[in-house]
mmCIF file of the N, C-alpha and C atoms, coordinates in Angstrom:
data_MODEL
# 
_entry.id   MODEL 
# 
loop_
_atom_site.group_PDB 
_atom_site.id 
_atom_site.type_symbol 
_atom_site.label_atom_id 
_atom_site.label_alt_id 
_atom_site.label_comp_id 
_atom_site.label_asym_id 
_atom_site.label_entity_id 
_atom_site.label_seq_id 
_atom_site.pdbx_PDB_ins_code 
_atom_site.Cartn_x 
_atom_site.Cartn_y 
_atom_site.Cartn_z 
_atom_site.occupancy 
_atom_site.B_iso_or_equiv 
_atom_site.pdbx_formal_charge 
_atom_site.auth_seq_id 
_atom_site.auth_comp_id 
_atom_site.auth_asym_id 
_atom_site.auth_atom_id 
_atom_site.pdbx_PDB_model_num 
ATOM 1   N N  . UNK A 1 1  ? 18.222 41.201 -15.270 1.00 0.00 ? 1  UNK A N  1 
ATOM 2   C CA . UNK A 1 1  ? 18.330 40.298 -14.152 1.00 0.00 ? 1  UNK A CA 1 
ATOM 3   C C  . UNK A 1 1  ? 19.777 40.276 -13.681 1.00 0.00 ? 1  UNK A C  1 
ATOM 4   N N  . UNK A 1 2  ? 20.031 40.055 -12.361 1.00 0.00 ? 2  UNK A N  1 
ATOM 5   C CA . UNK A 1 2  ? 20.911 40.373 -11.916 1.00 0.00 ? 2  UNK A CA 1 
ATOM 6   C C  . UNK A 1 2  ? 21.312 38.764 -11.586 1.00 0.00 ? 2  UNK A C  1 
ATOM 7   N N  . UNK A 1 3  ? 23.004 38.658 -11.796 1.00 0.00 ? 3  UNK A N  1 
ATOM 8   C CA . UNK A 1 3  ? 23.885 37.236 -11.854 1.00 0.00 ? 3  UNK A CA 1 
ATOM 9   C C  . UNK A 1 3  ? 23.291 36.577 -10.349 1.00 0.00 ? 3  UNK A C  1 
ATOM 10  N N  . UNK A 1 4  ? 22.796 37.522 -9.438  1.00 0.00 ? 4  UNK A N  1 
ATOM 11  C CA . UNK A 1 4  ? 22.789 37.344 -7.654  1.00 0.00 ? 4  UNK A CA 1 
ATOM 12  C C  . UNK A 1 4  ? 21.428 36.685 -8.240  1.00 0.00 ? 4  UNK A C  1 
ATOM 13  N N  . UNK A 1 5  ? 20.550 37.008 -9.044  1.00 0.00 ? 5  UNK A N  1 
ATOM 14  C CA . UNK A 1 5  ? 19.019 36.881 -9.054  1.00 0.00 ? 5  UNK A CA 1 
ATOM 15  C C  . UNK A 1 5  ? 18.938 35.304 -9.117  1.00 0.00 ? 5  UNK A C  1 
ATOM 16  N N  . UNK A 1 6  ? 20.210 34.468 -9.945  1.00 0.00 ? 6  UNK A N  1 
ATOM 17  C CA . UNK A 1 6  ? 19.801 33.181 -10.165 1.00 0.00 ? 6  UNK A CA 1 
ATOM 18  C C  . UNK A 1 6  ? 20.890 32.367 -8.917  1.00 0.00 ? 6  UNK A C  1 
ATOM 19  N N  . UNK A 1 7  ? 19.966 31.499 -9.118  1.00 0.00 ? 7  UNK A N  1 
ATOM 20  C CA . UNK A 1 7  ? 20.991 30.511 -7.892  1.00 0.00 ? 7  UNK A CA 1 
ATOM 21  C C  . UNK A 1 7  ? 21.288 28.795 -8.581  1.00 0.00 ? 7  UNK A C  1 
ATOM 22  N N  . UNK A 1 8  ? 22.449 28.402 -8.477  1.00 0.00 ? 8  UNK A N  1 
ATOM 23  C CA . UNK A 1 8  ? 23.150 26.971 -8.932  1.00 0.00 ? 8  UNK A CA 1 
ATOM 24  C C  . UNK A 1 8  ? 22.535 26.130 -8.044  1.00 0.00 ? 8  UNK A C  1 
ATOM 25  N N  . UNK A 1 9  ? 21.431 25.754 -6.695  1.00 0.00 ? 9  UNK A N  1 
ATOM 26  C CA . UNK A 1 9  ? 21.251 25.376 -6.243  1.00 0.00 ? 9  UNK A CA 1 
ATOM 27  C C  . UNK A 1 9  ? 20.226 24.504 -6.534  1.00 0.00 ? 9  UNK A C  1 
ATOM 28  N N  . UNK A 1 10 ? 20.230 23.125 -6.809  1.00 0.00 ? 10 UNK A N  1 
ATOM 29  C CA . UNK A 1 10 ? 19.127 22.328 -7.170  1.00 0.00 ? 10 UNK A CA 1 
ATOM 30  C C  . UNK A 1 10 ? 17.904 22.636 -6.192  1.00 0.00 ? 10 UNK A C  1 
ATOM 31  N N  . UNK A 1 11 ? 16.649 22.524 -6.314  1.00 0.00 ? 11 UNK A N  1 
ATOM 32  C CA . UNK A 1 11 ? 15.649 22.473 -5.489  1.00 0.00 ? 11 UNK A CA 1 
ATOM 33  C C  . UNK A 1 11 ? 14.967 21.283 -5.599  1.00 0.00 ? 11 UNK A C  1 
ATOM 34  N N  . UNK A 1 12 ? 15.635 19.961 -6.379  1.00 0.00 ? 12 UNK A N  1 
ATOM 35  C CA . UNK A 1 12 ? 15.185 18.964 -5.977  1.00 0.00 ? 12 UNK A CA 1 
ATOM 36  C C  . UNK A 1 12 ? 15.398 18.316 -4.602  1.00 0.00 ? 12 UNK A C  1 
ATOM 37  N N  . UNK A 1 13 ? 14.455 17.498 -4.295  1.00 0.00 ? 13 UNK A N  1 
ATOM 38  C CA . UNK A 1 13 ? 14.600 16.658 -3.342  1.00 0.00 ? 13 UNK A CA 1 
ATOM 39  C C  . UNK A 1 13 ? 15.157 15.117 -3.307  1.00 0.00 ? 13 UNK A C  1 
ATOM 40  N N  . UNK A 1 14 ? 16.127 14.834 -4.193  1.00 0.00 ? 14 UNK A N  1 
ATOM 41  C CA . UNK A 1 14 ? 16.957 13.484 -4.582  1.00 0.00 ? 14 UNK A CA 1 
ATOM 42  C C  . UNK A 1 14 ? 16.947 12.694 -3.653  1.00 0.00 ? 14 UNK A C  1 
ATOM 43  N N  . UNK A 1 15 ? 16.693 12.906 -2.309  1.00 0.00 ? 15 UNK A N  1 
ATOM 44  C CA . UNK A 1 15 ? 15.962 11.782 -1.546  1.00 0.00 ? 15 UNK A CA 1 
ATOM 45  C C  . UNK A 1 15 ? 15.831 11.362 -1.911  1.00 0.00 ? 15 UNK A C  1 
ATOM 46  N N  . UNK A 1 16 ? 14.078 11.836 -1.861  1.00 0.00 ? 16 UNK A N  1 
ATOM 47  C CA . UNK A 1 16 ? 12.853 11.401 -2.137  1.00 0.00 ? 16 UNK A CA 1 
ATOM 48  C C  . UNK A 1 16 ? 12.509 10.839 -3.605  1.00 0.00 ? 16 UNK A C  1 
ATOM 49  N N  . UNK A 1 17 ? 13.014 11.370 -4.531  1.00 0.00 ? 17 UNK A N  1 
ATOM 50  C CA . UNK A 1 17 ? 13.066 10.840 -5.540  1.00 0.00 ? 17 UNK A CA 1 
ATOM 51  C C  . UNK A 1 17 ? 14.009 9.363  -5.728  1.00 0.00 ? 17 UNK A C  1 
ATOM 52  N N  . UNK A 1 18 ? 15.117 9.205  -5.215  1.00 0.00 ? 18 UNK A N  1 
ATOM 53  C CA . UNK A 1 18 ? 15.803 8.092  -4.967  1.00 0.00 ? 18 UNK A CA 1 
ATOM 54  C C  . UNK A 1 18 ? 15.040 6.790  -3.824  1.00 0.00 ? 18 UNK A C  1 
ATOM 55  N N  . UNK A 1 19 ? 14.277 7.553  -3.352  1.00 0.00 ? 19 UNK A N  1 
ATOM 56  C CA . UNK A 1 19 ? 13.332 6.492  -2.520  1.00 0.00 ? 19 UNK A CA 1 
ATOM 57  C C  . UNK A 1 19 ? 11.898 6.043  -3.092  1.00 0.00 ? 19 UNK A C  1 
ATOM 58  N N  . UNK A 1 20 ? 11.755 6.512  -4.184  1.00 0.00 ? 20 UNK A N  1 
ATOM 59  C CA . UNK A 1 20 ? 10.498 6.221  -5.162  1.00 0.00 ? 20 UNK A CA 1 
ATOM 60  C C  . UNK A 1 20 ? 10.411 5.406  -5.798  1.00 0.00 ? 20 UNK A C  1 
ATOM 61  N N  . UNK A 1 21 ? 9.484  4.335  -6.008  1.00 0.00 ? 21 UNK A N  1 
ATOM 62  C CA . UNK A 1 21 ? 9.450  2.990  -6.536  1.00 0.00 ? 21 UNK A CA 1 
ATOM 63  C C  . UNK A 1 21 ? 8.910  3.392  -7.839  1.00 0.00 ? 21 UNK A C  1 
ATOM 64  N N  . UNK A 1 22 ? 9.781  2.640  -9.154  1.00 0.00 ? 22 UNK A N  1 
ATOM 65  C CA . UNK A 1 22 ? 8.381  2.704  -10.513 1.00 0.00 ? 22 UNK A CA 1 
ATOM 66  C C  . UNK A 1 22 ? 6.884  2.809  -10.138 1.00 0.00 ? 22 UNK A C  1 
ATOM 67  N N  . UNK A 1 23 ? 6.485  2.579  -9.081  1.00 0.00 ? 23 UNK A N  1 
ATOM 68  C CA . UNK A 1 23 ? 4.853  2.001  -8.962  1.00 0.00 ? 23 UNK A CA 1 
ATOM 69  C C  . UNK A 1 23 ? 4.758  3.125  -8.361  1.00 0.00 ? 23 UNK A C  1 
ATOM 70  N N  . UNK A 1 24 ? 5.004  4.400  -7.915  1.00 0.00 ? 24 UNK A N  1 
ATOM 71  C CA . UNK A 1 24 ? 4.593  5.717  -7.170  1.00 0.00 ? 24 UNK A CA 1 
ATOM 72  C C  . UNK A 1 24 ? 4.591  6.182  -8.190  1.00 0.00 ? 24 UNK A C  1 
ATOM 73  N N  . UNK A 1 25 ? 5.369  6.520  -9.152  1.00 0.00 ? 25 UNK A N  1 
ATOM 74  C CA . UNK A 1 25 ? 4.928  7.242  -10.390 1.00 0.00 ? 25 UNK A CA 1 
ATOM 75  C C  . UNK A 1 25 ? 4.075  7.395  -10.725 1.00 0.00 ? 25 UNK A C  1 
ATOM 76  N N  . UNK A 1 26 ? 3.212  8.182  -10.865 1.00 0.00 ? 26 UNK A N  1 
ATOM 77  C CA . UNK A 1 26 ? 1.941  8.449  -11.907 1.00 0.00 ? 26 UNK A CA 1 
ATOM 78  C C  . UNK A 1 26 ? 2.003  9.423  -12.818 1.00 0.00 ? 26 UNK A C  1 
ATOM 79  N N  . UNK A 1 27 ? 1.905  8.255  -14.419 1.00 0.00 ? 27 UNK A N  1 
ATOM 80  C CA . UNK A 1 27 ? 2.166  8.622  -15.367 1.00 0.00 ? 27 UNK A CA 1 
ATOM 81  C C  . UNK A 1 27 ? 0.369  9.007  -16.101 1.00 0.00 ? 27 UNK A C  1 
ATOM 82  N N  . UNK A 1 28 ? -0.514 9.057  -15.498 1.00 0.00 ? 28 UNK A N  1 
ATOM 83  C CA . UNK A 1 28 ? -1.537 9.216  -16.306 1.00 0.00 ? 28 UNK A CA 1 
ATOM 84  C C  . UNK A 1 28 ? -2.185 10.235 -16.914 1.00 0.00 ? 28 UNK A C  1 
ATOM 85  N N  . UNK A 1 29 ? -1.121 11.464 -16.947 1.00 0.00 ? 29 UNK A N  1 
ATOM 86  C CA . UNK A 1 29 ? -1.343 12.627 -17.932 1.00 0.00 ? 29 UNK A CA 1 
ATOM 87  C C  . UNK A 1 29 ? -0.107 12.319 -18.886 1.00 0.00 ? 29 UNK A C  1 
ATOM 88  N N  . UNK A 1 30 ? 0.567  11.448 -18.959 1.00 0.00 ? 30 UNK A N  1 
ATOM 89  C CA . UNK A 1 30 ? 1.268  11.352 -20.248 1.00 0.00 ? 30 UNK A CA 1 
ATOM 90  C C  . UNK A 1 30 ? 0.864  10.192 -21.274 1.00 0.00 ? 30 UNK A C  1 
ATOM 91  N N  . UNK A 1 31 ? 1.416  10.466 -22.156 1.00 0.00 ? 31 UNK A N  1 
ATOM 92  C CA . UNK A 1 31 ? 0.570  9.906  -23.928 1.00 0.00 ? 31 UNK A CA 1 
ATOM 93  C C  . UNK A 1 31 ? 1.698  8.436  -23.695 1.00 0.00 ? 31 UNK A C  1 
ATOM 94  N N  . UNK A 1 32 ? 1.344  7.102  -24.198 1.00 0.00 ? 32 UNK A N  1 
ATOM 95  C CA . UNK A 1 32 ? 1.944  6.238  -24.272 1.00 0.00 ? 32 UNK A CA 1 
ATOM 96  C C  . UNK A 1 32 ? 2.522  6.405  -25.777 1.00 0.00 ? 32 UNK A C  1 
ATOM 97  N N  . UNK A 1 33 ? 4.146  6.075  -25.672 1.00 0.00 ? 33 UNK A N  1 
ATOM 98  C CA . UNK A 1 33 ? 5.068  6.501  -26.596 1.00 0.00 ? 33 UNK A CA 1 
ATOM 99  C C  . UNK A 1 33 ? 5.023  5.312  -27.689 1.00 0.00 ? 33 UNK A C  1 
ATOM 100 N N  . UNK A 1 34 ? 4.894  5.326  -28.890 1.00 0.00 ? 34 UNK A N  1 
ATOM 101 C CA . UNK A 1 34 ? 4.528  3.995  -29.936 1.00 0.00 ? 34 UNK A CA 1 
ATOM 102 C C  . UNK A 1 34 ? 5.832  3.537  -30.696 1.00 0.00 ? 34 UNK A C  1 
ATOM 103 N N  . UNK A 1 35 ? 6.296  2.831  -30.686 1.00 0.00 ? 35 UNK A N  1 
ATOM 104 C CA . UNK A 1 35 ? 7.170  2.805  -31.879 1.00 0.00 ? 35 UNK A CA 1 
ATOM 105 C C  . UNK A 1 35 ? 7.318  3.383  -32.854 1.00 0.00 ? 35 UNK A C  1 
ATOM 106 N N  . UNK A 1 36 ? 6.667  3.858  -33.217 1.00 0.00 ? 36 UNK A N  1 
ATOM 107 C CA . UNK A 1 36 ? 6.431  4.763  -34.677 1.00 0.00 ? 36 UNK A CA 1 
ATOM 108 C C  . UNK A 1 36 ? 7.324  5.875  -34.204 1.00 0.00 ? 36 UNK A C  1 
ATOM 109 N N  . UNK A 1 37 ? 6.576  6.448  -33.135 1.00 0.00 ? 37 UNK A N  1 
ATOM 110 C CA . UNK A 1 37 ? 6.912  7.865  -32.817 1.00 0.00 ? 37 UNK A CA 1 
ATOM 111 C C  . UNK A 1 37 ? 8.598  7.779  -32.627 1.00 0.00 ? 37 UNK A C  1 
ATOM 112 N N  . UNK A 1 38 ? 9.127  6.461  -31.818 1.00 0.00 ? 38 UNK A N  1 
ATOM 113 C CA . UNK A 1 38 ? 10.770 6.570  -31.907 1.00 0.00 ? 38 UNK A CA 1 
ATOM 114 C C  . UNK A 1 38 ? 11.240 6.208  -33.441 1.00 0.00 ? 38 UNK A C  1 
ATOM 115 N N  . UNK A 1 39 ? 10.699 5.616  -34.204 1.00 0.00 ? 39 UNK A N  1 
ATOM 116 C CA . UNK A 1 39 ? 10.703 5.800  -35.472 1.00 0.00 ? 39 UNK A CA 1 
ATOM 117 C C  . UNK A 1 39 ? 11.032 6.952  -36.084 1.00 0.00 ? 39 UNK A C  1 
ATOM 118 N N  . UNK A 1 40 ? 10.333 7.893  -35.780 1.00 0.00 ? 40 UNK A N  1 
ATOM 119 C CA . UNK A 1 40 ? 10.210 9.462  -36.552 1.00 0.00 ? 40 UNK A CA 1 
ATOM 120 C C  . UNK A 1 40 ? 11.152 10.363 -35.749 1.00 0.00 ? 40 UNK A C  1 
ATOM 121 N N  . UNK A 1 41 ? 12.016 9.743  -34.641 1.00 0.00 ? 41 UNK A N  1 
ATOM 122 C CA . UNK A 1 41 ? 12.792 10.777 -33.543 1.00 0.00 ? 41 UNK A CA 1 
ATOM 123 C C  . UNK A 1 41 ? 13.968 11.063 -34.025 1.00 0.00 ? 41 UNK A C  1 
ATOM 124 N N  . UNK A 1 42 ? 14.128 12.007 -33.924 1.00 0.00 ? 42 UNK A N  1 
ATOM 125 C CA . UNK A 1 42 ? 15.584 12.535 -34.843 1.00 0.00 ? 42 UNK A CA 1 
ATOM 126 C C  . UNK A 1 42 ? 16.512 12.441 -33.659 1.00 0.00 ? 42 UNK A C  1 
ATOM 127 N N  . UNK A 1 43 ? 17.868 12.513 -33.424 1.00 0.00 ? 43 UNK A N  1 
ATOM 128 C CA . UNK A 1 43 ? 18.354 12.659 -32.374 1.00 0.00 ? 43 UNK A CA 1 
ATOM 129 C C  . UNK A 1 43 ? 19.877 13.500 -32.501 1.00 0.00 ? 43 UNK A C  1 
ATOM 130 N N  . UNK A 1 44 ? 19.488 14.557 -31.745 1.00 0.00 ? 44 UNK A N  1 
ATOM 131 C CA . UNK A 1 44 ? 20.703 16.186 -32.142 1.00 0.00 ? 44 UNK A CA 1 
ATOM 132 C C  . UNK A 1 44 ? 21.296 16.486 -31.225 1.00 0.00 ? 44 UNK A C  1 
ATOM 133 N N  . UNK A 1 45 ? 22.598 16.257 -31.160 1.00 0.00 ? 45 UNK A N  1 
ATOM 134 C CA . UNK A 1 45 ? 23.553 16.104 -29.836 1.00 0.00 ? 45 UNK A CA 1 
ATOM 135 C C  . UNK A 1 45 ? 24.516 17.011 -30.594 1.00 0.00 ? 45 UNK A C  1 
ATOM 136 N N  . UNK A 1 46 ? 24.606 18.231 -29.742 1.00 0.00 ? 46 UNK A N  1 
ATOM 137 C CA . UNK A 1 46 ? 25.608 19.337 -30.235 1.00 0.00 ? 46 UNK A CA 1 
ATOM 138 C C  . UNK A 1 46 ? 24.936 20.426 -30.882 1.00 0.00 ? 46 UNK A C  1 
ATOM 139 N N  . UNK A 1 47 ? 24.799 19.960 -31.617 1.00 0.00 ? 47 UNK A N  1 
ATOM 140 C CA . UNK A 1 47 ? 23.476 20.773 -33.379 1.00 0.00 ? 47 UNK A CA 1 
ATOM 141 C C  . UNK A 1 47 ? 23.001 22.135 -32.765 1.00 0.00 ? 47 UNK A C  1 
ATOM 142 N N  . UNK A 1 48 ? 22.965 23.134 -33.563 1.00 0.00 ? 48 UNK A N  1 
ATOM 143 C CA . UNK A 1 48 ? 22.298 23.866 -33.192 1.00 0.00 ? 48 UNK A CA 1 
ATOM 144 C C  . UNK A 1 48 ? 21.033 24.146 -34.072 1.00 0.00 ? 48 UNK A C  1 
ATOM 145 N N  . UNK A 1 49 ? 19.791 24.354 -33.283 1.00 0.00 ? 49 UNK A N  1 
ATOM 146 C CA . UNK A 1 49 ? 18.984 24.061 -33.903 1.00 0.00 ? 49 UNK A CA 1 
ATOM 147 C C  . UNK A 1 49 ? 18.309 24.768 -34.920 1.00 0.00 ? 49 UNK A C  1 
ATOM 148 N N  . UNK A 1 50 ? 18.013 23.959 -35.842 1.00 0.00 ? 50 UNK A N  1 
ATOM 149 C CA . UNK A 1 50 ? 17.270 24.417 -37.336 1.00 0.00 ? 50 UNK A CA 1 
ATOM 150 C C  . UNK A 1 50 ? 15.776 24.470 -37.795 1.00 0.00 ? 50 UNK A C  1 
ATOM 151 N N  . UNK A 1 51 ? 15.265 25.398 -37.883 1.00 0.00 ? 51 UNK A N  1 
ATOM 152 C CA . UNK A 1 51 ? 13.948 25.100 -37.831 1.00 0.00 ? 51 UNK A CA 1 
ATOM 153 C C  . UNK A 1 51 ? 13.404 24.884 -39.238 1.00 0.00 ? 51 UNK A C  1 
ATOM 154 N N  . UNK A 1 52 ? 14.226 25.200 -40.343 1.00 0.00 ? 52 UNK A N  1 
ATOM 155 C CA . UNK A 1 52 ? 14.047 25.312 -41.362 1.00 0.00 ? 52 UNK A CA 1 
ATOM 156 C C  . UNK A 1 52 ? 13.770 23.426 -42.009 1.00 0.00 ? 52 UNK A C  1 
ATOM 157 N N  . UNK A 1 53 ? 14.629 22.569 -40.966 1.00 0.00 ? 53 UNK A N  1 
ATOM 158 C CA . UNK A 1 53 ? 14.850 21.257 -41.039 1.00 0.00 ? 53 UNK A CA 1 
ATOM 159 C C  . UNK A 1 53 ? 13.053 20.577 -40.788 1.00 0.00 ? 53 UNK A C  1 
ATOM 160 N N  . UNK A 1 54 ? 11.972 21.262 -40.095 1.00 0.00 ? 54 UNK A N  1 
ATOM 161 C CA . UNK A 1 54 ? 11.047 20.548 -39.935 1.00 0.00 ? 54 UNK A CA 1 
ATOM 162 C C  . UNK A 1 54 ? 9.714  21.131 -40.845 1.00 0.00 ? 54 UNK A C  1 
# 
């Protein structure tokens, strides 16, 4: 792939997203997150990752 092939250019629309209310969201293909699960969340800032760790 060629350096020309990729582009730095967001293709969001930050408008539109900045004009979106919590209540336009539709979240109903995602799983409701439990306490537990942030319970069990590891959190790896820098780290490179280990797979041997899970």
């Amino acid at each position: 792939m060629k350096k020309s092939d990729i582009s730095n250019k967001s293709q969001t629309d930050w408008e539109r997203l900045d004009a979106m209310k919590d209540e336009d969201i539709n979240l109903s293909d995602c799983s409701e997150v439990t306490p537990e699960m942030f319970a069990s969340g590891v959190v790896r800032r820098g780290l490179k990752f280990n797979p041997k760790s899970f």
